[in-house]
N, C-alpha and C positions, 0 to 999 in steps of 0.2 A: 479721453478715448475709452478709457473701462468703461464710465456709466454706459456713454453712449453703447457700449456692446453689451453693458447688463440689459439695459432699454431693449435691445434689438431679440435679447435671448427672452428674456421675459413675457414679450408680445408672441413670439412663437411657441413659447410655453401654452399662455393663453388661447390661441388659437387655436392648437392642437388639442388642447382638452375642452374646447367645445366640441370642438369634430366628433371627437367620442361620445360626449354626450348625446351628440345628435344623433350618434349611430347605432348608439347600445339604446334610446327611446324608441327608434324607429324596428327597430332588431323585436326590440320588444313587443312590439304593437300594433306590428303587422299583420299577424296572423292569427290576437290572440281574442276569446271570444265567453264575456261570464257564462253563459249555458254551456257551451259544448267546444272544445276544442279538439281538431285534428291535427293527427302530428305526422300523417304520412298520404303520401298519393295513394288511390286508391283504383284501382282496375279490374277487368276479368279475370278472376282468381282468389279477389283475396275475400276474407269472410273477418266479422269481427262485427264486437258490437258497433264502432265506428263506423261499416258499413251500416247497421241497422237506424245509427242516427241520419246516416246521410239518405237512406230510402224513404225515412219520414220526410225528409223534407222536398224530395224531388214525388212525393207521392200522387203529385198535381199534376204529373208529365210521364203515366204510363201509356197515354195514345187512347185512340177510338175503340172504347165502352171494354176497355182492359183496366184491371187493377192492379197496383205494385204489390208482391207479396213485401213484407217486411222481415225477411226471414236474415239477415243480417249473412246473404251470399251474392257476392257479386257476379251476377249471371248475364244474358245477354239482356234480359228484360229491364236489370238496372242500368247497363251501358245505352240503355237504348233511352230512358228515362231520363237519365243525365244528359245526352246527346240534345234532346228537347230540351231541357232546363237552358243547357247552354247557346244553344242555337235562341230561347225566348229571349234570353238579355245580351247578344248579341257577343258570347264571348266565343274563342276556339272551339267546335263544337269536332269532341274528338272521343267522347264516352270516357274521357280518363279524368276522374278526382282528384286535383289537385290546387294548389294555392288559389288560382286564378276563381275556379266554382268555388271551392271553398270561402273567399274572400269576398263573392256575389252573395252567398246563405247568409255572412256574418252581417252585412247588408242589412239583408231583408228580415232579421229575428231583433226582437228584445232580450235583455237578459231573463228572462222568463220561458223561454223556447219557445213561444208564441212568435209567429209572423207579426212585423211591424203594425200592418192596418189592424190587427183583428187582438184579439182578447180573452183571458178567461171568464171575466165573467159578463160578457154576449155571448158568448155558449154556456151561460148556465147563468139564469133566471131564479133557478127554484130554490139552493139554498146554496150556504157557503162551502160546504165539503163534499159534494159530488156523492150523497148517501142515497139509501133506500133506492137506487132500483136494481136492474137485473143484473147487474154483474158490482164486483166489487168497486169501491170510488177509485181507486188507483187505476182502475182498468177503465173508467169513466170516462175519467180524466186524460189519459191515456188516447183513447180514441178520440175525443174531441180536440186533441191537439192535431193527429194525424187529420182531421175534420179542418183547421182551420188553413193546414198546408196547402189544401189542395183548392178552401176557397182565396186564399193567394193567388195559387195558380190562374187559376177563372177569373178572379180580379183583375190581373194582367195581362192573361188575352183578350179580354173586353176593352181595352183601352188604359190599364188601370182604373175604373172609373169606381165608384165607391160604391159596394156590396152595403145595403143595409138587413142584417138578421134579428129574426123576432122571436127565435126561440130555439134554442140548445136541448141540453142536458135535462131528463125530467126524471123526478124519484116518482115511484108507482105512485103516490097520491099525487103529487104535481100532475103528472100524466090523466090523470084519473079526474081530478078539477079542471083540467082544460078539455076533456071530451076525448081524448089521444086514445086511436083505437089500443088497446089491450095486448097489443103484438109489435106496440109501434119500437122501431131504432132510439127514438130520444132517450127513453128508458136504459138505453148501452152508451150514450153518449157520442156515438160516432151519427146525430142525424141534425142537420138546424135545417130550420125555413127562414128562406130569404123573402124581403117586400121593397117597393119602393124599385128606383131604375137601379139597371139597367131592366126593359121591360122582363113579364116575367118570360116567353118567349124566345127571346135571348138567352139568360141564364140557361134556361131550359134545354136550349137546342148545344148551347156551348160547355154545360157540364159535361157533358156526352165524353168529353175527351180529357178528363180530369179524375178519374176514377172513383166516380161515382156507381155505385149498381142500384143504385133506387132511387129515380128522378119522378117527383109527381109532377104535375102541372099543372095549366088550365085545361079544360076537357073532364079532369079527372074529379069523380064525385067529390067536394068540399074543398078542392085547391085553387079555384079562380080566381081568388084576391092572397094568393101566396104560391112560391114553390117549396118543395121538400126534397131536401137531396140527406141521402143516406148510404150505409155501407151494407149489404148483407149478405148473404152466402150467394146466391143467383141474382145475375141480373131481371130488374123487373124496372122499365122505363113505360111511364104514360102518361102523355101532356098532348092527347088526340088535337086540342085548337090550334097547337104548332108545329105538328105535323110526327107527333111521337109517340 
């Protein structure tokens, strides 16, 4: 009769210190993320660089020919942006940052802060450290990561169907050996041209709502076998063959 109750105590031993095991990996692992982790809900009101990491990443879902500031304050323009984000992948869509969007971003990034489909170096051709052009490489780099959130974005309302880009990031000489007018975005890193489907027309007409401020297209002198989407101070959209 003892064994048999040591038996009995033993097995409940066992079983209960799996349970924990399983609770404290799960505990662990839910919410955690190599790039960036957030450790609180996030709403109208609160401000933080954690807001500022979560504006990068919904910066694909500021609405029709708006752009998200990134200014790390949660205003109506980012509840309004999340609202989209979460209404695109189908979750509560309630403008409040919490587990649920947060655990859709941890999703969709590498450990790298780069979006799953896209990459640092497809936004940057020209050398390994984001050097020699108009703003610093940190800042380069920097913008072309805000660059690859938003072609996410556009990736996703197209069907997900796969964006191919043919040119990022350019330092004054890169720029300057591919013909790149003298004022061009590549140069700041926040500009790529996409080629290949989805047509360029599509891109075109659907960046519009991804915040973009500089859409070229076909129509537009030397973009008919490419588009170019960029970031700049004023909006400037022109792609005349699709109606832009």
């Amino acid at each position: 009769m003892l064994r048999r109750a040591l038996r009995v105590l033993l097995a409940i031993v066992m079983i209960s210190s799996a349970a924990v095991v399983s609770t404290v990996a799960t505990a662990g692992t839910a919410y955690a993320d190599g790039c960036y982790t957030w450790n609180r809900t996030l709403r109208q009101g609160s401000t933080g660089e954690d807001v500022r990491q979560l504006q990068i990443r919904v910066s694909g879902y500021p609405g029709y020919g708006a752009v998200l500031a990134l200014d790390g304050v949660y205003g109506p323009a980012t509840a309004a942006a999340v609202t989209r984000f979460q209404q695109a992948y189908g979750l509560s869509a309630d403008g409040i940052a919490g587990p649920q969007t947060f655990g859709k971003i941890y999703d969709l990034q590498d450990n790298d802060c780069t979006p799953v489909h896209f990459t640092w170096g497809e936004l940057n051709r020209c050398n390994s450290n984001w050097s020699g052009g108009q703003v610093s490489a940190s800042q380069a780099r920097a913008n072309a990561l805000v660059s690859m959130w938003k072609l996410e974005a556009l990736r996703h309302a197209l069907g997900d169907r796969a964006i191919v880009t043919s040119s990022g990031f350019r330092s004054v000489s890169c720029n300057n050996a591919a013909g790149g007018s003298p004022t061009s975005r590549h140069m700041y890193g926040d500009a790529v041209d996409l080629v290949g489907t989805p047509s360029f027309c599509q891109l075109s007409q659907q960046a519009r709502y991804h915040g973009f401020n500089e859409i070229l297209g076909p129509g537009y002198p030397g973009h008919n076998d490419h588009v170019h989407l960029a970031h700049r101070s004023s909006r400037y959209w022109s792609a005349p063959s699709c109606g832009i």
